[in-house]
GULOPA-889197 format. One record per atom (N, C-alpha, C): x, y, z; atom name. Coordinates in steps of 0.001 Angstrom, whole numbers. Example, Ala and Ser with C-alpha at 12.3 -4.5 7.8 and 13.67 -1.06 7.14 Angstrom:
// residues 2
- 13190,-5690,7800,N
- 12300,-4500,7800,CA
- 13200,-3300,7800,C
- 12850,-2250,7080,N
- 13670,-1060,7140,CA
- 12900,30,7870,C
***
This chain:
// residues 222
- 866,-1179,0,N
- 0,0,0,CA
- 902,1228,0,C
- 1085,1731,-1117,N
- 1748,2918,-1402,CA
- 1153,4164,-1375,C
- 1800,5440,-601,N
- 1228,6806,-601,CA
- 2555,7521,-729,C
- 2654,8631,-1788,N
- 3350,9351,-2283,CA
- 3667,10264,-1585,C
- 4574,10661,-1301,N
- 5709,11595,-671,CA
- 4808,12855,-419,C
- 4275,13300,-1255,N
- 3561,14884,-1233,CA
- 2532,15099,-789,C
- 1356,13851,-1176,N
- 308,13422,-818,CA
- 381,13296,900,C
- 1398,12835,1529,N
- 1546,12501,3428,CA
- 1455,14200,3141,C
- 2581,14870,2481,N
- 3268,16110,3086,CA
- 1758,17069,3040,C
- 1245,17011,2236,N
- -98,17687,2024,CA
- -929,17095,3538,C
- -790,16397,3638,N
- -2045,16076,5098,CA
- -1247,16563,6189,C
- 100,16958,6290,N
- 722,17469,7325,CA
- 179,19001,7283,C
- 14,19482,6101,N
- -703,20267,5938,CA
- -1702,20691,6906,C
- -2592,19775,6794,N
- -3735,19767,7388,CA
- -3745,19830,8515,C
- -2708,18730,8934,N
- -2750,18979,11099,CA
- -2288,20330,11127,C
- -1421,20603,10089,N
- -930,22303,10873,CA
- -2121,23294,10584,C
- -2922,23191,9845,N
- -3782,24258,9458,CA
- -4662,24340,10752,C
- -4866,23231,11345,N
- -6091,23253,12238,CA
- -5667,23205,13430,C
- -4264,23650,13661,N
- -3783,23404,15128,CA
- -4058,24888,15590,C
- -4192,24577,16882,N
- -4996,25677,17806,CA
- -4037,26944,17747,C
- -2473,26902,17935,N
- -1739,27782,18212,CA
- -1168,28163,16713,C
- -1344,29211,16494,N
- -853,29324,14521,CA
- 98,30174,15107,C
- 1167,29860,13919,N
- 2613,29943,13716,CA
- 2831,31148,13416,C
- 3980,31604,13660,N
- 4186,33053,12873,CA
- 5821,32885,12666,C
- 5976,33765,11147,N
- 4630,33998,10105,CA
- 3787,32931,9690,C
- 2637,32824,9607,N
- 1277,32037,9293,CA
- 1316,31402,7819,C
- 1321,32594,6982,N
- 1152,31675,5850,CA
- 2748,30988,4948,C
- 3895,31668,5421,N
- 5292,30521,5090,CA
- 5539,29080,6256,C
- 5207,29435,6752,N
- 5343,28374,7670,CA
- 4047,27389,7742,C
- 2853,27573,7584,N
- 1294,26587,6925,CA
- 2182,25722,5252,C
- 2924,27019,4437,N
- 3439,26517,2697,CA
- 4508,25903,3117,C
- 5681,25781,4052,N
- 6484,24747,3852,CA
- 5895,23656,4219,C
- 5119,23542,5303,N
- 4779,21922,6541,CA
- 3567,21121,4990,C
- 3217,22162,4307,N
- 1937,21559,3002,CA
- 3303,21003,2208,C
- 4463,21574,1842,N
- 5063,20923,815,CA
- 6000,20980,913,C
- 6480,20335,2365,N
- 7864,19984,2824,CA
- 8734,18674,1471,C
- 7473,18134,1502,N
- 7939,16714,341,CA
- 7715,16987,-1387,C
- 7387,18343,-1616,N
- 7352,18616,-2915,CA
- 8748,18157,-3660,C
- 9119,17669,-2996,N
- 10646,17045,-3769,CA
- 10996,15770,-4075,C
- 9756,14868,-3979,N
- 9308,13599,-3896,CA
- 8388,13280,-5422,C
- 7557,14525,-5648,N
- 6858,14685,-6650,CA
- 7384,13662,-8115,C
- 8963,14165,-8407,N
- 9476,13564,-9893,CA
- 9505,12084,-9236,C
- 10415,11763,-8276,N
- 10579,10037,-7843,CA
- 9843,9776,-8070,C
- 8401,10443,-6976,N
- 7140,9509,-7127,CA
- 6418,8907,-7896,C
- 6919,9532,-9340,N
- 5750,9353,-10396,CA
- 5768,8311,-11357,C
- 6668,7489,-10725,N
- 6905,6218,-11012,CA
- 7280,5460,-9513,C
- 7323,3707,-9744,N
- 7329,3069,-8482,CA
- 8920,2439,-9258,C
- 9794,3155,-7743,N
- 11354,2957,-7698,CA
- 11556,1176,-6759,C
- 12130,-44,-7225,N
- 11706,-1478,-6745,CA
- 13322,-1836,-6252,C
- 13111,-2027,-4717,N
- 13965,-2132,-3984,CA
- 14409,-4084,-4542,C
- 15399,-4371,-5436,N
- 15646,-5438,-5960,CA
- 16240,-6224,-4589,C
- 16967,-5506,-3976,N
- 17644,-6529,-2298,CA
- 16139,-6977,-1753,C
- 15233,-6239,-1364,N
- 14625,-6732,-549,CA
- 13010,-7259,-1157,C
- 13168,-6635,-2488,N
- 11846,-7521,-3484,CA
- 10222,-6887,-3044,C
- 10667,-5317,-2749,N
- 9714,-4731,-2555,CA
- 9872,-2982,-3046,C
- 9313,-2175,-2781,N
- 9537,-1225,-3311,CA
- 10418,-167,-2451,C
- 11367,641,-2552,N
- 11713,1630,-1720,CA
- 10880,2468,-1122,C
- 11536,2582,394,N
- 10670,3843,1185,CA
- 11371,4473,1029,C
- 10900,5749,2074,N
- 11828,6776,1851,CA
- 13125,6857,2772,C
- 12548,5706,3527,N
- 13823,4962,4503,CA
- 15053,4722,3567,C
- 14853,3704,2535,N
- 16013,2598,2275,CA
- 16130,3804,905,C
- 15609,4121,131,N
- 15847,5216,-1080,CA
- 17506,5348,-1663,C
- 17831,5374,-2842,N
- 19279,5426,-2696,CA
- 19973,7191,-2486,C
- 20822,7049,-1887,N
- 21045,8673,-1114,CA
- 21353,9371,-2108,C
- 22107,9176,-3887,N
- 22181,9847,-4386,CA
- 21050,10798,-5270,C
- 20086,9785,-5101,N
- 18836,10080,-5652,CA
- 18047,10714,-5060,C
- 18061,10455,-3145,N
- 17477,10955,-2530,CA
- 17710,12773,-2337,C
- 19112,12849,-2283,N
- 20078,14341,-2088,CA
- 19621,15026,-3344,C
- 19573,14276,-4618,N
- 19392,15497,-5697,CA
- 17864,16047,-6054,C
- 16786,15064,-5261,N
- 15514,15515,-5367,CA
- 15472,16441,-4059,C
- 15967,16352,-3007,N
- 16111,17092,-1951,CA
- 16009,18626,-2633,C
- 17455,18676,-2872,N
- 18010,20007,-3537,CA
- 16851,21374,-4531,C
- 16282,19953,-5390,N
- 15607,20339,-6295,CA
- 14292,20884,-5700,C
- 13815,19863,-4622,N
- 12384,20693,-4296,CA
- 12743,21713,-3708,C
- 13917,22026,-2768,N
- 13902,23217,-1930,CA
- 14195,24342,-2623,C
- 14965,24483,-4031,N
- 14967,25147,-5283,CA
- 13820,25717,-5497,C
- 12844,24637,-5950,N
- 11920,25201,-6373,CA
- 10421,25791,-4939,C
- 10752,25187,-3788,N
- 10069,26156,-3025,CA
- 10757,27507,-2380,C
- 12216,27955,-2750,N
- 12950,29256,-2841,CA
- 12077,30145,-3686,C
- 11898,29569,-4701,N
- 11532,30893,-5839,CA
- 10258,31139,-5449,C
- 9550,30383,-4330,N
- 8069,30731,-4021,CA
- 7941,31303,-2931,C
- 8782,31114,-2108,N
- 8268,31516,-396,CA
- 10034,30969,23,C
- 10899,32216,44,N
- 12280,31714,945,CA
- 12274,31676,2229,C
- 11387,31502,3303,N
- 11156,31474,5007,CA
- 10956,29947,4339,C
- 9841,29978,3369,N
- 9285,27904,3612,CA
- 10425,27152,3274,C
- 11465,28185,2433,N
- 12647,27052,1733,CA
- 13335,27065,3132,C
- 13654,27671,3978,N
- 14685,27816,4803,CA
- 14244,26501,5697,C
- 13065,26547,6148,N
- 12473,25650,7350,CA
- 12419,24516,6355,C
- 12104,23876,5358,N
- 12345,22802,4478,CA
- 14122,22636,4349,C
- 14974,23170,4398,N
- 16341,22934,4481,CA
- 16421,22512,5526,C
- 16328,23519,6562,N
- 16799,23480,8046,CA
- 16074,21208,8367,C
- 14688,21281,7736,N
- 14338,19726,8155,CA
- 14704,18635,7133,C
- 15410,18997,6389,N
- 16170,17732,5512,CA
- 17512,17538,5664,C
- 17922,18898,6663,N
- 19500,18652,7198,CA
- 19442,17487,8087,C
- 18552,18044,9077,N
- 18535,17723,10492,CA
- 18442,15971,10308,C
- 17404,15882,9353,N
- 17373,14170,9073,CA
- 18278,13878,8479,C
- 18824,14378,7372,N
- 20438,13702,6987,CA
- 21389,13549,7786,C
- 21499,14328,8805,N
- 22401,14984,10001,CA
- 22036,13423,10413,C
- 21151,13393,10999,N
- 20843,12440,12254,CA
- 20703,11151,11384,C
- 20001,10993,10502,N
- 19754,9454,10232,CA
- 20656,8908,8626,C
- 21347,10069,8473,N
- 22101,9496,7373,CA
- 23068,9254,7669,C
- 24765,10499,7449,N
- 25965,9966,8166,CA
- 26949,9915,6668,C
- 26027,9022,5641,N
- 27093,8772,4858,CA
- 27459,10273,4398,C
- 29134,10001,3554,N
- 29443,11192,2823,CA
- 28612,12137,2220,C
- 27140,11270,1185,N
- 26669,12038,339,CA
- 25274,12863,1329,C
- 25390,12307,2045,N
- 24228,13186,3200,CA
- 24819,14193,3792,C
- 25995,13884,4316,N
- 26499,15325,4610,CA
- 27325,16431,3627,C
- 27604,15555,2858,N
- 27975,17003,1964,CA
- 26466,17903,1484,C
- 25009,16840,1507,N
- 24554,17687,1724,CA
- 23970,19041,2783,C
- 24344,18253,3898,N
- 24173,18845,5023,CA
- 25071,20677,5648,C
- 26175,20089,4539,N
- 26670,21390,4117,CA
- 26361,22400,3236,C
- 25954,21876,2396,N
- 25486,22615,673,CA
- 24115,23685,1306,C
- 23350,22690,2203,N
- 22525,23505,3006,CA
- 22661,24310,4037,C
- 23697,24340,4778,N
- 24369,25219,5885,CA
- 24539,26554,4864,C
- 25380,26279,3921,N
- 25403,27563,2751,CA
- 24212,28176,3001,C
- 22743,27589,2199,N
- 22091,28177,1870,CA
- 20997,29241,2905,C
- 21181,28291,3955,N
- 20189,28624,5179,CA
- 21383,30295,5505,C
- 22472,29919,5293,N
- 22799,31524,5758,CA
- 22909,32320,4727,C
- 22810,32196,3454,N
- 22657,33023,2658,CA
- 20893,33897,2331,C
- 19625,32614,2687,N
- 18390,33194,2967,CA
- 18340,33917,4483,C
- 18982,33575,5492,N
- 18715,34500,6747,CA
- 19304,35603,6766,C
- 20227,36020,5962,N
- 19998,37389,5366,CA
- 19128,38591,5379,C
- 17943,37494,4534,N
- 17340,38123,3925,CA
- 15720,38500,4348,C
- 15532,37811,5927,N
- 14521,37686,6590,CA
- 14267,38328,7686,C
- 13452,38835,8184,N
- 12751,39670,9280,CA
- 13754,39046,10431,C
- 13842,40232,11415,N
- 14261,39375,12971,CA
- 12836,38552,13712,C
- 11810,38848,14033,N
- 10718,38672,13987,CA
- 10667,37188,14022,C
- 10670,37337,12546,N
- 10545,35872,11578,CA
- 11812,34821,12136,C
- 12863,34999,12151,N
- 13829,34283,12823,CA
- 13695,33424,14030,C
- 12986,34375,15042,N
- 13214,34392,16468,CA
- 12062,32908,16289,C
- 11063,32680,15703,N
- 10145,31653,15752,CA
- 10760,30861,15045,C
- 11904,30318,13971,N
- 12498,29270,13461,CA
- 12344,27758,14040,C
- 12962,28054,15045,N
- 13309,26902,16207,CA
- 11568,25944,16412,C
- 10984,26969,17056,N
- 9613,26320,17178,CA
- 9097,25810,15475,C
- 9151,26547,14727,N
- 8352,26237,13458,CA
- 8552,24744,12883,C
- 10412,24650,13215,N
- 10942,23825,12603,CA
- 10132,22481,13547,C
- 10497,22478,14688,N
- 9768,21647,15709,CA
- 7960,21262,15328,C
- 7725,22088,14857,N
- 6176,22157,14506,CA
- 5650,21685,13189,C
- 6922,21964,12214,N
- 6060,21302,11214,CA
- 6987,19306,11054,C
- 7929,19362,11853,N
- 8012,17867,12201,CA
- 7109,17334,13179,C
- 6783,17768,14047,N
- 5384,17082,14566,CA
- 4303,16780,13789,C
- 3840,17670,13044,N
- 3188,17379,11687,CA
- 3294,16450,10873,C
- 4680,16587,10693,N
- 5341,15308,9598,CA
- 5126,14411,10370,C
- 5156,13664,11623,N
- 5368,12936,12112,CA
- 4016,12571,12288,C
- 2911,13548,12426,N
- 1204,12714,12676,CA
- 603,12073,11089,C
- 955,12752,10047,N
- 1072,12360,8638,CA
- 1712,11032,8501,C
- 2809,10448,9142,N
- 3327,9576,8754,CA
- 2840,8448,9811,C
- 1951,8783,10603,N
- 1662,7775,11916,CA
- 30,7514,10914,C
- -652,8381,10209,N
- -1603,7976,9449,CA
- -1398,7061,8609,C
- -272,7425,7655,N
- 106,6840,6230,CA
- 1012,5710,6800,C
- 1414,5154,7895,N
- 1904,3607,8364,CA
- 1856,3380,9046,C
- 986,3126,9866,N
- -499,2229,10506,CA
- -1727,1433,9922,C
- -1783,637,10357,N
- -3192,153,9602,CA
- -3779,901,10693,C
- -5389,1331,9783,N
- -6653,1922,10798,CA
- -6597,1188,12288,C
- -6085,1873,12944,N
- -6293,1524,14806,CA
- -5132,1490,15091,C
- -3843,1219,14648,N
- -2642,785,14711,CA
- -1966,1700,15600,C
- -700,1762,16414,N
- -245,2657,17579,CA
- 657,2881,17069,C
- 1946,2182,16099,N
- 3227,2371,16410,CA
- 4001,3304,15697,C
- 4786,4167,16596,N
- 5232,5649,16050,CA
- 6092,5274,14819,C
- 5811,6414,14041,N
- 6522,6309,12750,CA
- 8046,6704,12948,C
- 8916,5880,12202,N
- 10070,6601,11751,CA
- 9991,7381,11064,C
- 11110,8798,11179,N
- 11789,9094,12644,CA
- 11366,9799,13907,C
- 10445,9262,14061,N
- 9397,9853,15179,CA
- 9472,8553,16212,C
- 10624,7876,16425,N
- 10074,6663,17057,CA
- 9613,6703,18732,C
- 10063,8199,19252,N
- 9798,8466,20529,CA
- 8459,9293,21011,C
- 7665,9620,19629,N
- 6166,9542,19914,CA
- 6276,11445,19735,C
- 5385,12008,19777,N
- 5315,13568,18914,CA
- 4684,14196,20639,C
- 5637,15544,20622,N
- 6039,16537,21236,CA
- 6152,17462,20769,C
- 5740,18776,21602,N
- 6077,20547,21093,CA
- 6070,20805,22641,C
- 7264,21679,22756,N
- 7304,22527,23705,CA
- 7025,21651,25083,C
- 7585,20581,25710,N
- 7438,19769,26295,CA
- 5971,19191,26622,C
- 4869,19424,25579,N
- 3551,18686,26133,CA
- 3571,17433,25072,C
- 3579,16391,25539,N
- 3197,15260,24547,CA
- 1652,15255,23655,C
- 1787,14613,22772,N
- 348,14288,22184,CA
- 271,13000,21665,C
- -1222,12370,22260,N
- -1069,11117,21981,CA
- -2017,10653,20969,C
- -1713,9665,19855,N
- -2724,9476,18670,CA
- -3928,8817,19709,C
- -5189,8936,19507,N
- -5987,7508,20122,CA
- -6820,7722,19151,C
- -7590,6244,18449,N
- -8372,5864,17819,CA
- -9629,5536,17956,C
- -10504,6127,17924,N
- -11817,6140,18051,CA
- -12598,5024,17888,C
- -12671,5152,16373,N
- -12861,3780,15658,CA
- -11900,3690,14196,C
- -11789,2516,13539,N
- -11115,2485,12187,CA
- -10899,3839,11418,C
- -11943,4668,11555,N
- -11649,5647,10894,CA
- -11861,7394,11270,C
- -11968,7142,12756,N
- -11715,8611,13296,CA
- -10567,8659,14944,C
- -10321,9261,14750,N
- -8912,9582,15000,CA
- -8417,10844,16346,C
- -8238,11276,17162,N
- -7913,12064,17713,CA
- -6805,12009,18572,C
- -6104,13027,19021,N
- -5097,13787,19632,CA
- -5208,13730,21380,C
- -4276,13114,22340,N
- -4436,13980,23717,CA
- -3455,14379,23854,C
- -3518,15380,24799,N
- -4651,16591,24571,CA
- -4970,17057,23542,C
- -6393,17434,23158,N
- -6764,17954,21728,CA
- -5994,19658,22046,C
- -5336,19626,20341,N
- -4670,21049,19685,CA
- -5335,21436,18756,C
- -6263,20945,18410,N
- -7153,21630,17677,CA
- -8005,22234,17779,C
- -8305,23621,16615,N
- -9138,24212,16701,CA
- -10484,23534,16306,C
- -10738,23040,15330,N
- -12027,21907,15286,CA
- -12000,20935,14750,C
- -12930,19905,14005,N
- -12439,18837,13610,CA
- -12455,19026,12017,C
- -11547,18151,11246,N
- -11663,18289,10025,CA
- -11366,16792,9595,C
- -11120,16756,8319,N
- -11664,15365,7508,CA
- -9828,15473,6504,C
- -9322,14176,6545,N
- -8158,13809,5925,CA
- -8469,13083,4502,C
- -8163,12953,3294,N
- -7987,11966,2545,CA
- -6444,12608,1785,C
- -6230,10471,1720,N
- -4862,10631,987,CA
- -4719,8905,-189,C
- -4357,10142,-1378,N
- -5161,8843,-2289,CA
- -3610,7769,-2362,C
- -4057,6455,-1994,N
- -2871,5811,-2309,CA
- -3028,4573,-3470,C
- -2116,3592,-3723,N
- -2179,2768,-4424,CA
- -1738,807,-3852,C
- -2491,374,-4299,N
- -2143,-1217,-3894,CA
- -1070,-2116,-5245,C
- 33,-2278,-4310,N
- 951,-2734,-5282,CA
- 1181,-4150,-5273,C
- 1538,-5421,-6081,N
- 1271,-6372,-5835,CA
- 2756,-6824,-5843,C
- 3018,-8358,-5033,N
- 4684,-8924,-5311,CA
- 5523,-9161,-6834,C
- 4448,-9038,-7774,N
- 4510,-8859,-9392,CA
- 4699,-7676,-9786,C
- 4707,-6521,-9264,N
- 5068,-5438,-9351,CA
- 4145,-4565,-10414,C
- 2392,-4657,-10249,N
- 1689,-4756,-10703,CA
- 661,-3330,-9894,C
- -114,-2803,-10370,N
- -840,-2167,-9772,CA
- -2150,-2637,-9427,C
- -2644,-3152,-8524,N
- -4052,-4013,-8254,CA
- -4478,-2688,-7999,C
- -4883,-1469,-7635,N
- -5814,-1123,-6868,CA
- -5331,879,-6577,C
- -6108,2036,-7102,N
- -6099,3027,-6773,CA
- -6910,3454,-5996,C
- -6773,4087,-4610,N
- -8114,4330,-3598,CA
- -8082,5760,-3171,C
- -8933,5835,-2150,N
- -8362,7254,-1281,CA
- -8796,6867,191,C
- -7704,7044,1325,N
- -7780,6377,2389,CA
- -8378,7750,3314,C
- -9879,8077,3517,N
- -10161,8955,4357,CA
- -10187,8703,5852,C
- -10216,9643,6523,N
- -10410,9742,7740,CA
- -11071,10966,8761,C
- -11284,11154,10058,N
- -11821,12671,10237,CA
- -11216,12015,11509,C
- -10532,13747,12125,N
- -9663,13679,13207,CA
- -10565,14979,13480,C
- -11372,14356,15022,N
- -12060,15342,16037,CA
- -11104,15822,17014,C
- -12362,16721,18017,N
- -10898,17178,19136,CA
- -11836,17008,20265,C
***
């Protein structure tokens, strides 16, 4: 059961839109956490087949050279749209190369982006700065409730990688609990009200076959 890189990043979207405490600035920081994974878009648009393990690549196992140059490219192209969303989209593809990569080609990107993040803070409000830290924190919590949707089966508990220590802001935890199969909520609720998720995915078979296009909805109350 496959869901595309942009498609999660778009429902991260969503938890951030409806979270009680809005970010500032509001609308670069709502456009990076919507299309943190706009850089997933070209990979995605075909299914990349992990031959070692006879299944398809996540974005776990992905090969790093492939992974680093779509990196590059989406944060490129969310520069020319909104440079606060490119900065906080750098600043969170370091931090995971930083931490869960290691090899050479992760950190040389990890540098290429050190460049860039000080060449856009330049160019940005003090204001805008001083909230970085939290934003960055905020739209990985996001990422991280997006990815606890998109790998789980309906009811399922177990935190997503790299979230494996369960999603936090500002030392209050939040915990997924499941209602039923298909509604969903937060403790403590952070939301301002409830809204409705879909994320269209695909059923792939050991033949490497497409059985099945769906859309996996859900509605997360508070």
């Amino acid at each position: 059961m496959l869901f595309k890189q942009h498609d999660h990043a778009l429902v991260s979207g969503e938890f951030a839109e409806h979270w009680s405490r809005r970010p500032r600035p509001l609308d670069s920081t709502l456009y990076a956490i919507a299309h943190h994974d706009v850089a997933w878009r070209g990979p995605d648009s075909s299914i990349s087949w992990n031959e070692d393990e006879d299944r398809p690549y996540s974005f776990l196992d992905y090969p790093a050279e492939l992974k680093v140059r779509a990196y590059e490219e989406g944060i490129d192209w969310i520069e020319e749209r909104d440079p606060y969303a490119a900065y906080l989209c750098s600043m969170h593809y370091a931090t995971l190369m930083r931490d869960f990569g290691g090899g050479e080609t992760e950190m040389r990107f990890v540098e290429t982006e050190a460049r860039r993040q000080e060449r856009l803070r330049a160019g940005l409000l003090e204001e805008d700065l001083e909230n970085l830290d939290y934003n960055l924190r905020f739209l990985k919590l996001c990422d991280g409730l997006s990815l606890f949707v998109c790998l789980n089966e309906q009811g399922g508990s177990g935190y997503p990688p790299p979230y494996p220590g369960g999603f936090e802001l500002e030392g209050k935890k939040f915990e997924p609990v499941w209602e039923d199969g298909r509604t969903l909520r937060l403790e403590p609720n952070p939301f301002s009200a409830p809204f409705d998720i879909s994320v269209p995915y695909q059923v792939v078979g050991k033949d490497r076959r497409r059985i099945e296009s769906n859309v996996l909805q859900l509605r997360v109350t508070c």
